[in-house]
Structures are given as structure tokens and as C-alpha cells.
N, CA, C and O atoms as a DFTB+ gen file, in Angstrom:
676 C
 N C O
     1  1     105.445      90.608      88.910
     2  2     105.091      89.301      88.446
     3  2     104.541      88.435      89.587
     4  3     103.489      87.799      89.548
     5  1     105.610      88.520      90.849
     6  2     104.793      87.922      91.874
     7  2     103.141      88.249      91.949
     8  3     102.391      87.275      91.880
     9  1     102.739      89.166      92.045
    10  2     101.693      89.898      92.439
    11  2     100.463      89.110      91.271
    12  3      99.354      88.653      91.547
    13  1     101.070      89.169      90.116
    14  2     100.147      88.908      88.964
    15  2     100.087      87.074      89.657
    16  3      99.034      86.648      90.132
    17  1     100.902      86.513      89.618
    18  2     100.619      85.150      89.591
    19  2      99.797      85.113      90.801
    20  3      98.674      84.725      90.481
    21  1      99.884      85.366      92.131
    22  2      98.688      85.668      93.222
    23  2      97.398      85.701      92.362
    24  3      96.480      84.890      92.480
    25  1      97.429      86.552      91.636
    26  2      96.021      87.133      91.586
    27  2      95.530      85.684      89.960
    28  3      94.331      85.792      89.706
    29  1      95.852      85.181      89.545
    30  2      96.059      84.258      88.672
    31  2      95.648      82.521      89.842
    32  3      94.899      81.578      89.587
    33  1      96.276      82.708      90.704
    34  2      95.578      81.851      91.344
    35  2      93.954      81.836      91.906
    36  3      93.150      80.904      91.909
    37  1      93.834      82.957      92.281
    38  2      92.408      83.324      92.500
    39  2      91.158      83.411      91.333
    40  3      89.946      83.629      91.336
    41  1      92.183      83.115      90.376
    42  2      91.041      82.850      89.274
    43  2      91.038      84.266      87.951
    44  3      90.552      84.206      86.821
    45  1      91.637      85.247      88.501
    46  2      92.272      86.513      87.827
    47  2      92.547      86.461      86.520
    48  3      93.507      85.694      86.446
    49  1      92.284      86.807      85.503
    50  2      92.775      87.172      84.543
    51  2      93.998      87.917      84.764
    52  3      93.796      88.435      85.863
    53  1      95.252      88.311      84.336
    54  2      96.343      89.502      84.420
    55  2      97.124      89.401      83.287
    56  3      97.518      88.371      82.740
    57  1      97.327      90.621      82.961
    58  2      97.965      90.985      81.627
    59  2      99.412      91.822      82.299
    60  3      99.223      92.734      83.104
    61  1     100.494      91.524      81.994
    62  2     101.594      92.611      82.888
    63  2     102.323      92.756      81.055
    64  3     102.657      92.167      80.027
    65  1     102.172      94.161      81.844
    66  2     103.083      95.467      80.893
    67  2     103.985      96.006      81.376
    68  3     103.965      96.711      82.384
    69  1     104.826      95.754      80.753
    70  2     106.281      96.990      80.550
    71  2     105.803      98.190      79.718
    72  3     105.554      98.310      78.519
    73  1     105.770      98.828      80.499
    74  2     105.144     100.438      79.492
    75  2     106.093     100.916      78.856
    76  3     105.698     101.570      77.891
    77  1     107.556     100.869      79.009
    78  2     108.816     101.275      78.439
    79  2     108.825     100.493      77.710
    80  3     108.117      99.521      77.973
    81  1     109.769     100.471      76.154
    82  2     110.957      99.892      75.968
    83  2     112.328      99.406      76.964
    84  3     112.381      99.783      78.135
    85  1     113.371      98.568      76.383
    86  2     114.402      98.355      77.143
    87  2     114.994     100.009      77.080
    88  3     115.314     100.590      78.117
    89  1     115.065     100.516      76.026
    90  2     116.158     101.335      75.645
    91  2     115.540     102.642      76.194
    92  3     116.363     103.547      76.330
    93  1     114.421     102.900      76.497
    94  2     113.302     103.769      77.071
    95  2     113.285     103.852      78.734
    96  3     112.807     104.775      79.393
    97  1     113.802     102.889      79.140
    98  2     113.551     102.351      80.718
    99  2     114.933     103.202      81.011
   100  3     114.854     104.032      81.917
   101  1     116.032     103.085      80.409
   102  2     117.106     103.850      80.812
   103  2     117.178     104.630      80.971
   104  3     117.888     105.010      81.902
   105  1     116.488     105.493      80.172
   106  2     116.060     106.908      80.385
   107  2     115.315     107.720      80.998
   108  3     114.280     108.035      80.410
   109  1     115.677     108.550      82.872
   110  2     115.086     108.874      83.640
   111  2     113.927     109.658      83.137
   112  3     112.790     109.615      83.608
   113  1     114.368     110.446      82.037
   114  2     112.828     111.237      81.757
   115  2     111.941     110.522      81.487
   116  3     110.839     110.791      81.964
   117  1     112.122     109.149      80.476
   118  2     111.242     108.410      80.267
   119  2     110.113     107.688      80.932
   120  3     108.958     107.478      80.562
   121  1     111.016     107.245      82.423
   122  2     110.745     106.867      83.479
   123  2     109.625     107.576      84.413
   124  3     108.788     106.748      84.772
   125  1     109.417     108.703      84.835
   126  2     109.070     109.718      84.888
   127  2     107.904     110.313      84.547
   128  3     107.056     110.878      85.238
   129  1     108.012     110.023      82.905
   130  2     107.297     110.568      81.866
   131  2     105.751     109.699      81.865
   132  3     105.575     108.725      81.134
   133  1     104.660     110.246      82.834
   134  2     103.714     109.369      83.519
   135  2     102.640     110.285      82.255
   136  3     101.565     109.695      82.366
   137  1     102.497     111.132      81.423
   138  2     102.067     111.414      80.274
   139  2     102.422     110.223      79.441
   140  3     101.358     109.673      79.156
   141  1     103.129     109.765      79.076
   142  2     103.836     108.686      78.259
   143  2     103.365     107.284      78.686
   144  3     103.116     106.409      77.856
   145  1     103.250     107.104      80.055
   146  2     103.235     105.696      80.287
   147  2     101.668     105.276      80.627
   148  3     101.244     104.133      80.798
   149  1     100.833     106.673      80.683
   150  2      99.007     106.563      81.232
   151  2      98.850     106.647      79.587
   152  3      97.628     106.741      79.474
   153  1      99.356     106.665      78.348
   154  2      99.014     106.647      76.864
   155  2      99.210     105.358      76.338
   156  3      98.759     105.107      75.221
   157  1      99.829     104.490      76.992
   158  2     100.715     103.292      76.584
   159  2      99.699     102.428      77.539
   160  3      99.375     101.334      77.076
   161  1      99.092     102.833      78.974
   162  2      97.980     101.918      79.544
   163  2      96.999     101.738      78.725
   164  3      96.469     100.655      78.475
   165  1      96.697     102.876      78.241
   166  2      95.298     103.230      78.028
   167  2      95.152     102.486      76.552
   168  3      94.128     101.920      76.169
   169  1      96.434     102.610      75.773
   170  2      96.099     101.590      74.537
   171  2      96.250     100.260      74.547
   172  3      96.337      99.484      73.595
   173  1      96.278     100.020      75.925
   174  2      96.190      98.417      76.480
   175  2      94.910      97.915      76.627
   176  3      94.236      96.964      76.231
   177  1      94.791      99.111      77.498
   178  2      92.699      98.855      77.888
   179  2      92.079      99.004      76.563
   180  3      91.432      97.970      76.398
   181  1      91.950      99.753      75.553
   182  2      91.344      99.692      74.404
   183  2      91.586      97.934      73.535
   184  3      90.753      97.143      73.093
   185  1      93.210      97.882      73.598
   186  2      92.894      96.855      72.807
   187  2      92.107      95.478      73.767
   188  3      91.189      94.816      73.283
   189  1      92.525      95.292      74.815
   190  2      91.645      94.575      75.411
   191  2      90.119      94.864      75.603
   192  3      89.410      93.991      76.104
   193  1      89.745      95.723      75.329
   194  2      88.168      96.131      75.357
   195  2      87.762      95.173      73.630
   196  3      86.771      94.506      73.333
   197  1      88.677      95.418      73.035
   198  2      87.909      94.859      71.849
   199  2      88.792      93.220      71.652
   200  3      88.596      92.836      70.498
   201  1      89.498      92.406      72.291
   202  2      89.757      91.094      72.570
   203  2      88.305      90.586      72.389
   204  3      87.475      91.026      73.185
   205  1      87.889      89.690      71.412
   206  2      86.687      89.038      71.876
   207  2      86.942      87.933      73.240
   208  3      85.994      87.485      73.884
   209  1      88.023      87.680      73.461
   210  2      88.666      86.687      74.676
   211  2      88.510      87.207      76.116
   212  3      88.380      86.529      77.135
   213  1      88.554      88.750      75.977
   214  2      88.396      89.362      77.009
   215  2      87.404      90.442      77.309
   216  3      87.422      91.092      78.355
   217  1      86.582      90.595      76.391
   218  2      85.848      91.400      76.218
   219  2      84.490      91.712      77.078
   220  3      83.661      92.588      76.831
   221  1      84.478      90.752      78.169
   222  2      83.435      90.464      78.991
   223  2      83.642      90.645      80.412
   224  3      82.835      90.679      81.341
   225  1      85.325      90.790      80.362
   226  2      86.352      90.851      81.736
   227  2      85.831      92.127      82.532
   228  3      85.263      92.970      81.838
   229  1      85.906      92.297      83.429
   230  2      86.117      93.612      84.371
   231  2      87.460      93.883      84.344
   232  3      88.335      93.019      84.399
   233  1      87.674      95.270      84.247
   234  2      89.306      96.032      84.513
   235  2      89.688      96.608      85.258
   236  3      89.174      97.717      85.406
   237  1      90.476      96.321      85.894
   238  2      91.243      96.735      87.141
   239  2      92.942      96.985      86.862
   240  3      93.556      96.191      86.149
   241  1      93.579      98.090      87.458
   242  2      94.687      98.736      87.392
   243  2      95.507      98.148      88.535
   244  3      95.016      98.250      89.659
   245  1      96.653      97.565      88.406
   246  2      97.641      97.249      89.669
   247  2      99.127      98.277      88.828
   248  3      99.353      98.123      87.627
   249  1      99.733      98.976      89.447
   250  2     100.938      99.727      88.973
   251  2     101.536     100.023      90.189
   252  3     100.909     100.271      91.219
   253  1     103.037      99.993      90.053
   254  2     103.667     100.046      91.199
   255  2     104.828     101.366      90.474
   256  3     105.174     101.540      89.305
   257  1     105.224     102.196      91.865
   258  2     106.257     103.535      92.180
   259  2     105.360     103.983      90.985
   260  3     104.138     103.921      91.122
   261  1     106.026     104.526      89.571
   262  2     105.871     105.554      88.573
   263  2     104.651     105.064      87.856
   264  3     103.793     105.852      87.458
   265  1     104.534     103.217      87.618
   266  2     103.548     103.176      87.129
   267  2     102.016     103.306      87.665
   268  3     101.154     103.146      86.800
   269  1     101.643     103.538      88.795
   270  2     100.856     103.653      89.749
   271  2     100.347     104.894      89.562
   272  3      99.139     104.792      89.349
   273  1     100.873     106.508      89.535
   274  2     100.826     107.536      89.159
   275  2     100.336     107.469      87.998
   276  3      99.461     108.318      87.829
   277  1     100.588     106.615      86.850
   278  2      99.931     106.159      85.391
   279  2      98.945     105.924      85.160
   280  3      98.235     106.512      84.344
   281  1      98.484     104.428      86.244
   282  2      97.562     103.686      86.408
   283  2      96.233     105.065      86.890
   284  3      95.134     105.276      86.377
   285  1      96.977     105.827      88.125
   286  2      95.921     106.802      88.579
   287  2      95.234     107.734      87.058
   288  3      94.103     107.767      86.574
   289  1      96.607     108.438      86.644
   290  2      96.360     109.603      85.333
   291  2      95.150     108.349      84.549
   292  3      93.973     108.655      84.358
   293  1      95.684     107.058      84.203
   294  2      94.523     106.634      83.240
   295  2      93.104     106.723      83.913
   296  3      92.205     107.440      83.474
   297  1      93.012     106.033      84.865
   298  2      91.721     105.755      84.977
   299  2      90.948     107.163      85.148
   300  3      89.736     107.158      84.930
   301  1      91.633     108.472      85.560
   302  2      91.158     109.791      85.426
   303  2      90.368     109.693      83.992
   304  3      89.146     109.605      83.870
   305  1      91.256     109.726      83.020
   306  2      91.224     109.971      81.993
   307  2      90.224     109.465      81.162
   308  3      89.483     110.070      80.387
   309  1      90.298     108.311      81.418
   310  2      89.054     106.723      80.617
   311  2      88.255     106.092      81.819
   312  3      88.313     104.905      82.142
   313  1      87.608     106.927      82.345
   314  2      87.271     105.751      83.403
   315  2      85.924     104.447      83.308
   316  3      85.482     103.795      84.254
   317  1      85.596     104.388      82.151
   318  2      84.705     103.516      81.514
   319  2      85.634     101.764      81.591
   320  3      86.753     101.263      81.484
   321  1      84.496     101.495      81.797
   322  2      84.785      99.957      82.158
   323  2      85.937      99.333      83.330
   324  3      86.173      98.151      83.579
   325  1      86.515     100.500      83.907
   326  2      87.313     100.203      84.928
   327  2      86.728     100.427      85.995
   328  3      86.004     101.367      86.324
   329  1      87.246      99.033      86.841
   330  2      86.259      99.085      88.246
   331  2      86.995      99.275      89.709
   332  3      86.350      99.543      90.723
   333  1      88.267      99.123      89.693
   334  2      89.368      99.008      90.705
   335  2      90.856      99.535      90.027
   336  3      91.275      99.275      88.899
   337  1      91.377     100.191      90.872
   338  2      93.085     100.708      91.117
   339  2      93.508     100.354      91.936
   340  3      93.005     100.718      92.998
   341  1      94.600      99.498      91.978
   342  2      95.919      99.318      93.013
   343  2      96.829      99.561      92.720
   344  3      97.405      99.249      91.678
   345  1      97.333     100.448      93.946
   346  2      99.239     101.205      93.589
   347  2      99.826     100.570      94.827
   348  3      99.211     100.475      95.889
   349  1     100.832     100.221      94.658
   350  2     101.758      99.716      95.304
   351  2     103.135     100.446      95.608
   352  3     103.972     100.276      94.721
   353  1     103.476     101.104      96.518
   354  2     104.830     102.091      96.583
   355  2     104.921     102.271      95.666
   356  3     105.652     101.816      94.786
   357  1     103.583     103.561      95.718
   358  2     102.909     103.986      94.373
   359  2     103.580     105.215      94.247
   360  3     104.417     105.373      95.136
   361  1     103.479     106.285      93.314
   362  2     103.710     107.772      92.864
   363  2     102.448     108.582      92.456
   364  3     102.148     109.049      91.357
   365  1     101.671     108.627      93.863
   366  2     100.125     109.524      93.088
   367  2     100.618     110.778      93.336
   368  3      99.870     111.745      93.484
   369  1     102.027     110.860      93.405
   370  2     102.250     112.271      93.035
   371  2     102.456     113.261      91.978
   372  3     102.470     114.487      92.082
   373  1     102.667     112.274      90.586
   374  2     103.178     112.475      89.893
   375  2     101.997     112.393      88.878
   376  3     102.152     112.417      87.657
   377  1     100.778     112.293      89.535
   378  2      99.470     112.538      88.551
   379  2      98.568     113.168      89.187
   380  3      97.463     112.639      89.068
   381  1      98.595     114.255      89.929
   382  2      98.618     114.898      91.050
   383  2      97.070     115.596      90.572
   384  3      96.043     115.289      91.177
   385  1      97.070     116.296      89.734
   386  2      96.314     116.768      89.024
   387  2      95.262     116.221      88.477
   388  3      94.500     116.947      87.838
   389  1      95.005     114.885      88.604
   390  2      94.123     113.882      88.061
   391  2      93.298     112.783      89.186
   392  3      92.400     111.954      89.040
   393  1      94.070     113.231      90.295
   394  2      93.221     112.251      91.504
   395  2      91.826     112.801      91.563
   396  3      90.799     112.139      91.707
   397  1      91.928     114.104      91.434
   398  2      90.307     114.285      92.324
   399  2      89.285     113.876      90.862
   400  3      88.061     113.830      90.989
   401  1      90.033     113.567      89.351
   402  2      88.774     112.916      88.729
   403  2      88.795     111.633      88.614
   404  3      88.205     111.157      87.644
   405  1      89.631     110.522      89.781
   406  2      89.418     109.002      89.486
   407  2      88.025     108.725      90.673
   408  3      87.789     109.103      91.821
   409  1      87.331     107.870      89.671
   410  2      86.076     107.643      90.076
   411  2      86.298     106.072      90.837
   412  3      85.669     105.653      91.808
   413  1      87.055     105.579      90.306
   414  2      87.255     103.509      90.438
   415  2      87.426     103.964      91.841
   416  3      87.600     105.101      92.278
   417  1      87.309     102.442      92.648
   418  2      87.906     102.262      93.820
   419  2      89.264     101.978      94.169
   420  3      89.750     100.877      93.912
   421  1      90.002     103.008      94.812
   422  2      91.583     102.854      94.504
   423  2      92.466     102.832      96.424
   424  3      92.537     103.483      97.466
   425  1      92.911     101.656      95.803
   426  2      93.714     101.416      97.268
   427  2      94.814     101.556      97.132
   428  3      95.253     100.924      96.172
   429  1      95.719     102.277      97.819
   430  2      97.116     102.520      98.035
   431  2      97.671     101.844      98.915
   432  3      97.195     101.861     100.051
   433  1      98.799     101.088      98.627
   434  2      99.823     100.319     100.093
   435  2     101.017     100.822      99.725
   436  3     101.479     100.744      98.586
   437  1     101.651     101.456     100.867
   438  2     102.259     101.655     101.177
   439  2     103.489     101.141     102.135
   440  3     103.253     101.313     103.330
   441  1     104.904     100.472     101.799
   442  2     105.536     100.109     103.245
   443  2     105.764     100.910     104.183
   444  3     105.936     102.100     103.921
   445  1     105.814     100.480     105.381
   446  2     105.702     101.263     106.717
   447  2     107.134     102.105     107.225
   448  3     107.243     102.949     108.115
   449  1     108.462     101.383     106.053
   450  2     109.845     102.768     106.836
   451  2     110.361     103.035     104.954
   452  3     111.521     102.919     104.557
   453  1     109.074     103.422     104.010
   454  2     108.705     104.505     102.991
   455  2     108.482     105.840     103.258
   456  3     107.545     106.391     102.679
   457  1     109.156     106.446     104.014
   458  2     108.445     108.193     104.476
   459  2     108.079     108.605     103.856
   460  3     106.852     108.664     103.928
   461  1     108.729     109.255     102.708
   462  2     108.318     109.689     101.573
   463  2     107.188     109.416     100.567
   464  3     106.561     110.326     100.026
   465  1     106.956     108.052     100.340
   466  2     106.083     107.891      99.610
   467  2     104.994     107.313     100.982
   468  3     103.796     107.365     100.701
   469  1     105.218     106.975     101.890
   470  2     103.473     107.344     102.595
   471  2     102.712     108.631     102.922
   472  3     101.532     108.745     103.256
   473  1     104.071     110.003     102.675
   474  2     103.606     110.830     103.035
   475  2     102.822     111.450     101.527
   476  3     101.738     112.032     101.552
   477  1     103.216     111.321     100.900
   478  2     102.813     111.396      99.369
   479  2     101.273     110.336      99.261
   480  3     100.133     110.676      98.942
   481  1     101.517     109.716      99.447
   482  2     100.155     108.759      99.366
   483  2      98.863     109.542     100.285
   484  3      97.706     109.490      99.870
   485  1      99.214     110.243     101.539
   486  2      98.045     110.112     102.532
   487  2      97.661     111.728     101.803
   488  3      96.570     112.298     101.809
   489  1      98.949     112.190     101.209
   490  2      98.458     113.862     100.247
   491  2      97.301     113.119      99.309
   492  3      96.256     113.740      99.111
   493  1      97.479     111.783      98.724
   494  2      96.728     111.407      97.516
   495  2      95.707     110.947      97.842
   496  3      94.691     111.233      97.209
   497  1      95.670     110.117      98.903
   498  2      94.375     109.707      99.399
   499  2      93.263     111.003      99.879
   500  3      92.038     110.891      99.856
   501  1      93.963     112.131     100.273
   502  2      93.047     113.165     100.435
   503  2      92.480     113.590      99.457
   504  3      91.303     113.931      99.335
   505  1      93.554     113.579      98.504
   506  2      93.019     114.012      96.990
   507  2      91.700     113.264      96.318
   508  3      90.814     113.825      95.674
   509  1      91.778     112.170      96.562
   510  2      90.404     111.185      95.687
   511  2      89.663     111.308      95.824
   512  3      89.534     111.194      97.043
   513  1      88.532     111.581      95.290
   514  2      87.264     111.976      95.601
   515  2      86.401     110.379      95.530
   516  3      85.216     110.239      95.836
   517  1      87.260     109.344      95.086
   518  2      86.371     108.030      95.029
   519  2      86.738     107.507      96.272
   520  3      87.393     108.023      97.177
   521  1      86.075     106.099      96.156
   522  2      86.420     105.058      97.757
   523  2      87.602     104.653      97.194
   524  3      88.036     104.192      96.138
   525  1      88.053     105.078      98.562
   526  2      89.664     104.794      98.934
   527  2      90.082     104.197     100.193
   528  3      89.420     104.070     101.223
   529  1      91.357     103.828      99.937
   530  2      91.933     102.669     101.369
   531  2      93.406     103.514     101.168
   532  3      93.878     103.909     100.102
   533  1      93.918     103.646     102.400
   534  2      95.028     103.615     102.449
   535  2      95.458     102.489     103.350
   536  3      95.088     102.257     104.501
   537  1      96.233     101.898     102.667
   538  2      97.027     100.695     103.688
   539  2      99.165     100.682     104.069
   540  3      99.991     100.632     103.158
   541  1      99.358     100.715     104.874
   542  2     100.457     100.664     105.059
   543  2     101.107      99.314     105.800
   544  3     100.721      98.954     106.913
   545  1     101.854      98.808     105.255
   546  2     102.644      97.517     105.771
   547  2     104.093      97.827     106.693
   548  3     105.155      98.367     106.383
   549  1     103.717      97.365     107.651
   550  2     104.558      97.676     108.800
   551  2     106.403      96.860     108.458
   552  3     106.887      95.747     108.258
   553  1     106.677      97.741     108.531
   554  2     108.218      96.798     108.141
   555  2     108.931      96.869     106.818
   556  3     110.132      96.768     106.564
   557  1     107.695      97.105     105.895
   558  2     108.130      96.990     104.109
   559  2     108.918      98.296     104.131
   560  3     108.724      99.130     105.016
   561  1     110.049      98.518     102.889
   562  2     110.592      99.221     102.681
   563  2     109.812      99.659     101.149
   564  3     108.677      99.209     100.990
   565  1     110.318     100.394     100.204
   566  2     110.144     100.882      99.070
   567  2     109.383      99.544      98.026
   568  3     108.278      99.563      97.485
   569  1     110.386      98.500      98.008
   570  2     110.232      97.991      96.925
   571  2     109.472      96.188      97.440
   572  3     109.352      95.157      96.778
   573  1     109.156      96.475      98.687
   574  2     108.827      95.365      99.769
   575  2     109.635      94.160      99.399
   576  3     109.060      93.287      98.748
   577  1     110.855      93.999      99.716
   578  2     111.199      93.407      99.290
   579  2     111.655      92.339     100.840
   580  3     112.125      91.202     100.840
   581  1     111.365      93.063     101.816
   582  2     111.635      92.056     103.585
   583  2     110.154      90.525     103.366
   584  3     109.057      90.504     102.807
   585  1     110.743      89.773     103.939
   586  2     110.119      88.365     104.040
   587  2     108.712      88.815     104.950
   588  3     108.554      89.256     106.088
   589  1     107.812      88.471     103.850
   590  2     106.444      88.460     103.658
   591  2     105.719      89.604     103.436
   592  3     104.501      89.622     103.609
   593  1     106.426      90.685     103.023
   594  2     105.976      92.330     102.986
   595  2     104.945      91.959     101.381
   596  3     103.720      91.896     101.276
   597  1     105.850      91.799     100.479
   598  2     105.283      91.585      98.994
   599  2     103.982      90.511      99.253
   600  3     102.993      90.749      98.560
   601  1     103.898      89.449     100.107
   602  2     102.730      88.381     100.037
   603  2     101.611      89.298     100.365
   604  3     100.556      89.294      99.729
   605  1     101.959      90.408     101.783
   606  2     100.655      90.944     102.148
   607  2     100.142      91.644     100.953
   608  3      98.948      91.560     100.664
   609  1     101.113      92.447     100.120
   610  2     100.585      93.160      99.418
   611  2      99.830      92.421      98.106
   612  3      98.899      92.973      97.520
   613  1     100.250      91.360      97.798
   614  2      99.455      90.698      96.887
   615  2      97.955      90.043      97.351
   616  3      96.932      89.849      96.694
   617  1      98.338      89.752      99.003
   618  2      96.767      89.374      99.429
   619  2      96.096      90.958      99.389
   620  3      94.887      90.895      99.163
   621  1      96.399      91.795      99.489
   622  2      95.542      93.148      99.967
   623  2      95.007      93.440      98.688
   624  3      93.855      93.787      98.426
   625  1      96.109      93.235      97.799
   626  2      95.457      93.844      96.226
   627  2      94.077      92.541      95.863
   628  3      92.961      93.035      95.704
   629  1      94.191      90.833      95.737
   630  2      93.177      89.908      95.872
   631  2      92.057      90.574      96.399
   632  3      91.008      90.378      95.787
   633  1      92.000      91.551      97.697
   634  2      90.856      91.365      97.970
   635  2      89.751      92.799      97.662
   636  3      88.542      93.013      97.751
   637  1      91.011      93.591      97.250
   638  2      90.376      94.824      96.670
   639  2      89.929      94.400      95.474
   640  3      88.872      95.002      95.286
   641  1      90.224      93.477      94.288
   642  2      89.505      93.545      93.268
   643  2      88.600      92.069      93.407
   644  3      87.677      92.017      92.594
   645  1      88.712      91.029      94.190
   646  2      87.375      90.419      94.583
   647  2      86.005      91.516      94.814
   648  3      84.818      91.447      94.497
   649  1      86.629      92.280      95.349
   650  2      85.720      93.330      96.197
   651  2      84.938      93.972      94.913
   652  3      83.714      94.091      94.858
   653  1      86.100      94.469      93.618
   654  2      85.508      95.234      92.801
   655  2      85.205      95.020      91.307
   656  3      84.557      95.751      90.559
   657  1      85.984      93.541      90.971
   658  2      85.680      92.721      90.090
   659  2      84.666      92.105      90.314
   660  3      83.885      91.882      89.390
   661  1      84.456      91.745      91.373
   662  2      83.629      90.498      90.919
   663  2      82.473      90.559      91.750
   664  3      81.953      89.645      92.391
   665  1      82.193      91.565      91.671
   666  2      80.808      92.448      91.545
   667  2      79.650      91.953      90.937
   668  3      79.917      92.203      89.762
   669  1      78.620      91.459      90.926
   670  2      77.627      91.136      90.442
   671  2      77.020      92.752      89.287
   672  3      76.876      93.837      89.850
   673  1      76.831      92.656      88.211
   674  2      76.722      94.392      87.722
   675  2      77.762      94.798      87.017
   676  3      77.820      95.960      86.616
């Protein structure tokens, strides 16, 4: 939510989804289940494709840990009218199979004492065959939750989709 209201100041449109249910979220497979949650994006982007309110918007993906891996599997999948991906102590592992067909421009941040998931990220960033960033924040843990880790990451994501929203084209 932080992240969305950032990008809401800049003039952003943002739509935030819970891809689960409550009763769905409890459930690790569910959680997980990045088949399930890139089906539940993707009938987001459709119905917003036909919003006459929004229908003129550029689309861009922000998903964080499992949903990020989602965000990646969709834009594989649909990559029409989407222009930018941001994952955030992301899981492009878990759509592993689908990086080398995302075409969007997709930036990964990563916090800097995340081992695991930077080492997973720099596997994913090899994987993409589109323009890619890997960024890592020095200090952030998993869920950036240390004083000012989350601000960078909301300025980093601002300027990746200035960059790819608001594109003239």
C-alpha cells in the first residue's frame, strides 16, 4: 500500500489486489500456487482493459515475494498492453519457466542481507531476455521493513514506470 500511494502521488493510477481470499491466504499451497495467482492478475488486466475509465491507461505490474513470480508468469503469458514489471523481494523463481518469454521492462529490487532471494533474482535476471535492472538495497531485509529501505524501493519502482509508462507511443 505504501508503494501504491508513492506512485499515486506522482500522478499514477494504482489498482492493489489481494489475489487470495482471506481463507485462501492461509493456505501455503495457495500461497505458492503462482498458476492461481498469474489467472487472478490476468483477469484484472482484462477487466481493466475494457474499464472505459481506464481504458487509455498504460499497464504496469508491481508484485512483491510470491506475487512478483505472478506478475512475471502474467506478463509472459499476455504481454499485450503491458509496458513495465516491478518485483520487489520478488520470487522469479517460482515462474522460472516463463522469464525468458517476458518481453516488458522488468526491474527487480532486491534487499541487500536477502541471500536467498538476491541469489534467485540475479538466476532471473539472467533468465530475461527483455531490459532488465537488477537493483539491490543495501541494508533491506526480506520484507524492507529497516527505516527508509521501503521509500527507496517505492522511488526505484516511480522511476521505472515514468520510464515505461509514460512513454510517448
Amino acid at each position: 500500500m505504501f508503494v501504491a500511494r508513492h506512485l499515486q502521488q506522482d500522478g499514477f493510477a494504482t489498482l492493489l489486489l489481494d489475489l487470495l481470499t482471506d481463507e485462501e491466504a492461509d493456505d501455503q499451497r495457495k500461497v505458492f500456487d503462482i498458476d492461481l495467482l498469474a489467472d487472478r492478475l490476468l483477469l484484472a488486466k482484462r477487466w481493466l482493459e475494457t474499464e472505459p475509465r481506464a481504458r487509455q491507461l498504460k499497464i504496469g505490474y508491481f508484485g512483491a515475494s510470491t506475487g512478483a513470480g505472478a506478475a512475471l508468469q502474467a506478463a509472459a503469458r499476455e504481454p499485450s498492453n503491458l509496458r513495465a514489471v516491478v518485483s520487489r523481494g520478488g520470487r522469479p523463481d517460482l515462474a522460472e519457466s516463463y522469464l525468458p518469454s517476458v518481453t516488458a521492462p522488468t526491474l527487480l529490487i532486491v534487499g541487500g542481507h536477502d541471500e536467498p532471494v538476491i541469489e534467485m533474482n540475479q538466476a532471473a535476471c539472467d533468465l530475461l531476455a527483455c531490459e532488465k535492472k537488477l537493483i539491490i538495497v543495501p541494508g533491506a531485509t526480506h520484507l524492507f521493513e529497516e527505516p527508509g529501505t521501503l521509500e527507496q524501493v517505492a522511488e526505484h519502482a516511480r522511476r521505472w514506470f515514468q520510464r515505461y509508462l509514460q512513454q510517448i507511443g
